[in-house]
N, C-alpha and C positions, 0 to 999 in steps of 0.2 A: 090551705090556700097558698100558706109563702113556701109548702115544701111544691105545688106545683109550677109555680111563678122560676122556684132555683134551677127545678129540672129543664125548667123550658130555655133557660137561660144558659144551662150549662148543652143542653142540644146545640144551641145558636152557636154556642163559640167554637162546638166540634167544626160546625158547616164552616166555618169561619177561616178555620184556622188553613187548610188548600191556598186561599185565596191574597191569606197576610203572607205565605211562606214563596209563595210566587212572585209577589210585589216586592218582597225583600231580594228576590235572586236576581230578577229584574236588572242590572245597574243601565245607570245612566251612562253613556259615553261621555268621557272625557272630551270636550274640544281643545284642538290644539292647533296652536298658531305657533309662528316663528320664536315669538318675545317669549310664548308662554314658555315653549320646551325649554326655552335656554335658558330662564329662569328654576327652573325643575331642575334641570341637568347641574346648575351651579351648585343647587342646595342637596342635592340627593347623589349625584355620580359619587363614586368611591373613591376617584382617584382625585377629584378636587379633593376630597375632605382629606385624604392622606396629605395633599400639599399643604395644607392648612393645620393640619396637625405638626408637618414638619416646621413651620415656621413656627408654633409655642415651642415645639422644642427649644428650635436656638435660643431661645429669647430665654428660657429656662436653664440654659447653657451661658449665656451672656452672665446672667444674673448670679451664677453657681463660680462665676471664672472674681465676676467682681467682689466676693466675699471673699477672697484673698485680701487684697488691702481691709480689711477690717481685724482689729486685734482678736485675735486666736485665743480662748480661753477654755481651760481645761480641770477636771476636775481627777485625782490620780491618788492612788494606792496603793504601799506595797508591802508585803508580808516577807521577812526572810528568816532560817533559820539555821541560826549555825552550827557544825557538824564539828567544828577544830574549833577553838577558838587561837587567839592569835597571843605570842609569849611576849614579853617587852622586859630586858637583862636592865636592870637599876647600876651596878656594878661594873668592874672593869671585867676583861674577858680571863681568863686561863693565864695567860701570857702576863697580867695585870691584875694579878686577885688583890694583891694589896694597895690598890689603890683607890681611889675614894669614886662615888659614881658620880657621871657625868650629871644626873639631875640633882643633885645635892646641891648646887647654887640655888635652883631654882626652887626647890623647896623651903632651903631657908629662908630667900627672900619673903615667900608665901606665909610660914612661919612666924618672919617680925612684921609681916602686916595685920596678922590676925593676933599677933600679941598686941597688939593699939588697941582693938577692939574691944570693948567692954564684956566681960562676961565670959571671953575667953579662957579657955584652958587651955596654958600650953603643952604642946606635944598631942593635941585633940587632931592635929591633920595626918601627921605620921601613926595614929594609931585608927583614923578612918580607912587608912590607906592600905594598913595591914591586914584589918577586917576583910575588904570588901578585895582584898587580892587574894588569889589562889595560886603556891607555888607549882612549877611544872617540876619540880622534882631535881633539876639542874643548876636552880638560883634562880630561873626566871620565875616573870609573874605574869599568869594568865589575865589578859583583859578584854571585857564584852560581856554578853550575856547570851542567853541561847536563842530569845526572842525576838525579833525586831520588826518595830510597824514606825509605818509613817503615812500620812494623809497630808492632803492640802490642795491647794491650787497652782496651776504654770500661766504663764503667759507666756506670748510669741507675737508677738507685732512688725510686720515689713514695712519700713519708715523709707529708707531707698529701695526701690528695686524696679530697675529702669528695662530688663525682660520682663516682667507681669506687666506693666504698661502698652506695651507693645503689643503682651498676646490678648488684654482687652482690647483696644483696637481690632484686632484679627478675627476676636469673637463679634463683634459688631458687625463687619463685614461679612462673617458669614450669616448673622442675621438677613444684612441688606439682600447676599445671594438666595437666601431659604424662599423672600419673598419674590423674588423677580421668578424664581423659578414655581412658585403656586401662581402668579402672572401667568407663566407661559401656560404653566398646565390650564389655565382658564382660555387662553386665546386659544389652546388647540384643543380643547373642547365644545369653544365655540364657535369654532371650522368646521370642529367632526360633523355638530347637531344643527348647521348652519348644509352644509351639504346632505346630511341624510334626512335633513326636513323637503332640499329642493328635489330631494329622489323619489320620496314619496309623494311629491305633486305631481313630480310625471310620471308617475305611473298610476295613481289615479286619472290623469288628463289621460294618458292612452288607453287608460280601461274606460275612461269615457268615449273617448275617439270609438275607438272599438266595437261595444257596445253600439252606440248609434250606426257603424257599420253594421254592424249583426242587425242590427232594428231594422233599417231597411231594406236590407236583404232578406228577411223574413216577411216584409211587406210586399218587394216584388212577387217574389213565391206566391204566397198568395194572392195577389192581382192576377196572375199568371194563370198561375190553377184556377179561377174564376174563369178565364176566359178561356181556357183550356175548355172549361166544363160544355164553353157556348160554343165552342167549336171553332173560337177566332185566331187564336195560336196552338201552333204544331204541338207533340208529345214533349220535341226538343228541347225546344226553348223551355217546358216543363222542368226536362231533366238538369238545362243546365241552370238553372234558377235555385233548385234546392240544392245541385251538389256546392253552386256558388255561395248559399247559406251555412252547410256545413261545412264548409273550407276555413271559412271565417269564425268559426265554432273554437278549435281548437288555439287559435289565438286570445280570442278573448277568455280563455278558462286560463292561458298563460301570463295575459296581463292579470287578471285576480290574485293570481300565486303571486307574481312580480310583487302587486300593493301589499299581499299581507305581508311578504318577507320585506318588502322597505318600510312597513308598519313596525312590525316585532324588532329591526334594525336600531329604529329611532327611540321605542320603550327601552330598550339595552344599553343605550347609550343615557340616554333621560334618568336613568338610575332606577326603573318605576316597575312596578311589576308586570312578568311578562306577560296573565291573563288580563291584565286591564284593558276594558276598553276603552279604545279613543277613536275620536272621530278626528282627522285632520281637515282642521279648516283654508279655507281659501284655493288660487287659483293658480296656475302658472302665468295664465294672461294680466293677472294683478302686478305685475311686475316688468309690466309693459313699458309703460309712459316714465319710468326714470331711469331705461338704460342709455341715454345718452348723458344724464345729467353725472351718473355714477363715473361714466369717463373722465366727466369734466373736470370734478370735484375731486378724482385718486392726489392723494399726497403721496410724489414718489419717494419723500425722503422717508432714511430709515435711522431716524432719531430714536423713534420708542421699540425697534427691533428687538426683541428680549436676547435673541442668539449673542448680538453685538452689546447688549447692556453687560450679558453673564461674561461677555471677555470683557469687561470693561472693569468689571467686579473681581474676576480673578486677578486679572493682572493687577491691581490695586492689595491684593492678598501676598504677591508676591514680594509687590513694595514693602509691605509693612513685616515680610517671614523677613527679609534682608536689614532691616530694621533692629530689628529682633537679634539676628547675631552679630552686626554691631554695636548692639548694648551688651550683649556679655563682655567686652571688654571694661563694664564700666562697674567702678565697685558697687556692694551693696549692702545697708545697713539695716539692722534690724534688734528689737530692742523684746530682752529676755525677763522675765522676773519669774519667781513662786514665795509660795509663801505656806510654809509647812507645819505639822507636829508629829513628835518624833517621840517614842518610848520604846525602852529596853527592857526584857523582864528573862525569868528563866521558870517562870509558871505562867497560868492562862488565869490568873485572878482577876478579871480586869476593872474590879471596883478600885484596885489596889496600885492600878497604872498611874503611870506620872507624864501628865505630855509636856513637852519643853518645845514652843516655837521657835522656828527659825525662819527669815527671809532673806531674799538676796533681790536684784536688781542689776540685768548687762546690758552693754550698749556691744551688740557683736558689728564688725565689721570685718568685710571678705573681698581683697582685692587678686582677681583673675591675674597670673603670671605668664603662664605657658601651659598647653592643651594639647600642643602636639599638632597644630595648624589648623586644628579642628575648624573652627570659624572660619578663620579663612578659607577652607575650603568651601563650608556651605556658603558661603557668600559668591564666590565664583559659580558654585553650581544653580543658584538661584538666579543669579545674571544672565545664563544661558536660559535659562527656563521662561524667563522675560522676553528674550530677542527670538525664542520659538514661537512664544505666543502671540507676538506682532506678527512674525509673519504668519501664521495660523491665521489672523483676524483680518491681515489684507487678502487671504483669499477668501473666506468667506464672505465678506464684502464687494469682491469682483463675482461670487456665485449669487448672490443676494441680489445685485442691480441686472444681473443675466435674467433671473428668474423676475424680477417686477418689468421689463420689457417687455419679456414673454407672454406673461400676464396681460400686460395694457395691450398689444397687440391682439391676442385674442380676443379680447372682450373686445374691437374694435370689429376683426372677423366676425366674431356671433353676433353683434348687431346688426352687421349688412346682412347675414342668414336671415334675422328675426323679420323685416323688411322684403326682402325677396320673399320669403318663404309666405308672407303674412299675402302679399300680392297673389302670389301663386294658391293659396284657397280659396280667396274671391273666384279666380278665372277659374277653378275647377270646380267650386260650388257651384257658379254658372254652368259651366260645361256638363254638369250634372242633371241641373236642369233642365236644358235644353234636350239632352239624354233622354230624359225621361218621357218627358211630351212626346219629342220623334216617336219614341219606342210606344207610347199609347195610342199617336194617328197612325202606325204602321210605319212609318215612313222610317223608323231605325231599326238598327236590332240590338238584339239581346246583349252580345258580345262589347257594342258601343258605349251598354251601359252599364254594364259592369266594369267594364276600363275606367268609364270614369268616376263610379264609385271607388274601382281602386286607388288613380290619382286625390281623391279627394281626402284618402283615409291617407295617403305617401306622406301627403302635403302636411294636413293638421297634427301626423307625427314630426314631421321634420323642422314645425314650427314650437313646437313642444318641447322640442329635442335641442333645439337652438338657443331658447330661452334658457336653459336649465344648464347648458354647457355658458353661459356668460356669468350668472349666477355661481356655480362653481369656479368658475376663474376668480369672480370678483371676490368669494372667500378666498381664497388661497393668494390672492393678494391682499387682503387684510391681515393675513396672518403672518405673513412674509413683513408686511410697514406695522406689525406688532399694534395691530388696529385695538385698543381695550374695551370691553362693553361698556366701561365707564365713562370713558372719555366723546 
């Protein structure tokens, strides 16, 4: 019984399985609105995310520049081994044999201090001395050993130094610039996907236009041919009804091409991949009723322009490079220590090694003299570099206030279009009308109404087209007044 219960059950899941693998390939279209792509686009495009990556850089830059000012600590080792060692004459020279050596004061000195000492043997330093020198054969005596190590630690601490000051500042400000410019990369991202969202409206709105052209011209056709059958209209009018349907054929297979390549446009820029489907939501006519408000409301200053931020930013870079080489003129102190051990041997025994510490402590200080005009000259060339980039920035700001005129005029133009154009559908949707009836009491003809089918389809492009050219102005003047989606 349960082996036929498994069978039956594993039959079930064969039949099954067609039906889950279909539902899985199935997808759901994506809807897409304006907020939505641009949302998509901020978190997914590559070239926001490279802007963004740029900005941890500097900031990983900033922070790599201010570990300067922190003391410097090191840890150091070194092995040497000597090939010669080095002679040292006790003695007077050739010229001077019989005379007494110049270390002989200083030994005896050493001599009657160690005869104070308890325990002392005198004559114990002169016969260490003897030991542990080796003559060179000449009188001299060889000193050192063959070994030599030393370990320990250094310091280096910048206490003054008025260039590394200055060049954090500089790293700072190229932070501030890293950010204004992942800013711009976002305001011209969401121009791009702000503009090829309103592209793909109109051309769904024309492939709808279209379409409902097709649609009725496929209706007269057959109205036509109905009455063709009854004998009421000529072959003519027959013929010119379907070639006036297939006319209109070949446009609308061109508006489809049109939507999908402004479709696959806007996934490209979205960052999203390019078989996904999406459905784009909404109208062109939705964007009706706030083109005059959008006029109203334009701020023509260009405070938050990112173009005029980035010269506002460099030039401020410039300040602080000139900065910078009038602080070389200015000394700089900076404080040294280590702290060592040191042993000599002339074997590798080293249970038998002796280390003897040593430390020291400097206070170094370094006052600039003469360079050779060096500074000064980058200081003049920096000066000129300043007085290029004003005037650089007063013509971009004479092209910048050209360009939002231009702007606001248009969008001024495409609103009076949007209005004419919106008037001129009603009277040809009527005129259409009226077309039509004539043409069904006999009383019009064919030709009458198809004209104004055609007028009808001019018209609902031309209002389409109107909208969409005010909509692209008004991005590109948002982008131009550095419009932020945050703000």
């Amino acid at each position: 019984m349960k082996l036929r219960l498994g069978k039956k059950m594993f039959f079930a899941s064969v039949l099954l399985v067609p039906f889950m693998t279909n539902a899985q390939n199935e997808q759901v279209p994506l809807e897409i609105t304006l907020e939505r792509a641009i949302e998509i686009a901020l978190n997914e495009n590559p070239s926001v995310k490279i802007a963004d990556l740029d900005v941890q850089k500097k900031k990983y830059a900033k922070k790599s520049s201010q570990s300067a000012l922190y003391p410097q600590i090191d840890a150091v080792g070194q092995y040497s081994r000597t090939l010669k060692k080095q002679v040292m004459y006790m003695g007077g020279d050739d010229d001077n044999a019989g005379g007494n050596s110049m270390f002989d004061p200083i030994l005896m000195g050493m001599e009657a201090t160690l005869a104070e000492t308890s325990g002392y043997v005198p004559g114990t330093l002169f016969q260490k001395i003897a030991e542990n020198s080796v003559s060179s054969g000449d009188g001299g005596i060889t000193i050192g050993r063959s070994n030599n190590w030393s370990g320990g630690f250094q310091l280096n601490w910048p206490v003054v130094v008025p260039t590394l000051w200055k060049t954090l500042e500089i790293s700072s400000l190229d932070t501030e610039l890293a950010v204004e410019n992942a800013r711009s990369s976002k305001i011209n991202m969401v121009n791009a996907i702000r503009k090829a969202y309103y592209g793909a409206l109109l051309a769904k709105d024309a492939l709808h236009v279209l379409r409902q052209s097709y649609d009725n011209a496929v209706l007269s056709y057959d109205n036509i041919n109905e009455k063709y059958k009854q004998g009421i209209v000529s072959e003519f009018d027959l013929i010119r009804a379907d070639v006036n349907a297939k006319n209109i054929k070949p446009n609308l297979i061109q508006a489809q091409n049109a939507y999908n390549i402004a479709s696959l446009s806007l996934k490209a820029l979205m960052g999203v991949d390019i078989d996904m489907e999406i459905s784009i939501d909404g109208s062109l006519l939705d964007y009706e009723e706030g083109l005059y408000g959008e006029i109203l409301n334009a701020d023509t200053s260009l405070v938050y322009n990112s173009d005029l931020k980035k010269f506002d930013i460099q030039k401020e870079q410039l300040k602080k490079s000139m900065e910078l080489y009038k602080s070389q003129y200015y000394p700089t102190i900076a404080i040294a220590g280590n702290f060592m051990y040191m042993s000599m041997s002339n074997n590798f025994k080293f249970g038998d090694y002796r280390w003897n510490p040593s430390s020291s402590v400097s206070l170094n200080i370094s006052i600039p003299i003469f360079d050779g005009l060096k500074k000064h000259s980058e200081i003049r060339q920096t000066k000129i570099s300043m007085e290029e980039m004003d005037w650089q920035r007063e013509d971009v700001v004479r092209n910048l206030k050209l360009a939002v005129n231009n702007n606001i005029n248009n969008m001024a133009n495409y609103v009076e279009q949007v209005f004419s154009t919106k008037d001129v559908i009603a009277q040809a949707q009527k005129g259409y009308e009226i077309s039509q009836k004539l043409y069904d009491t006999g009383m019009g003809t064919l030709l009458d109404l198809n004209d104004a089918q055609l007028g009808l389809t001019q018209a609902s492009l031309a209002f389409n087209q109107a909208i969409y050219n005010f909509l692209a102005a008004k991005a590109d003047l948002d982008k131009t007044l550095g419009v932020d989606v945050n703000r």
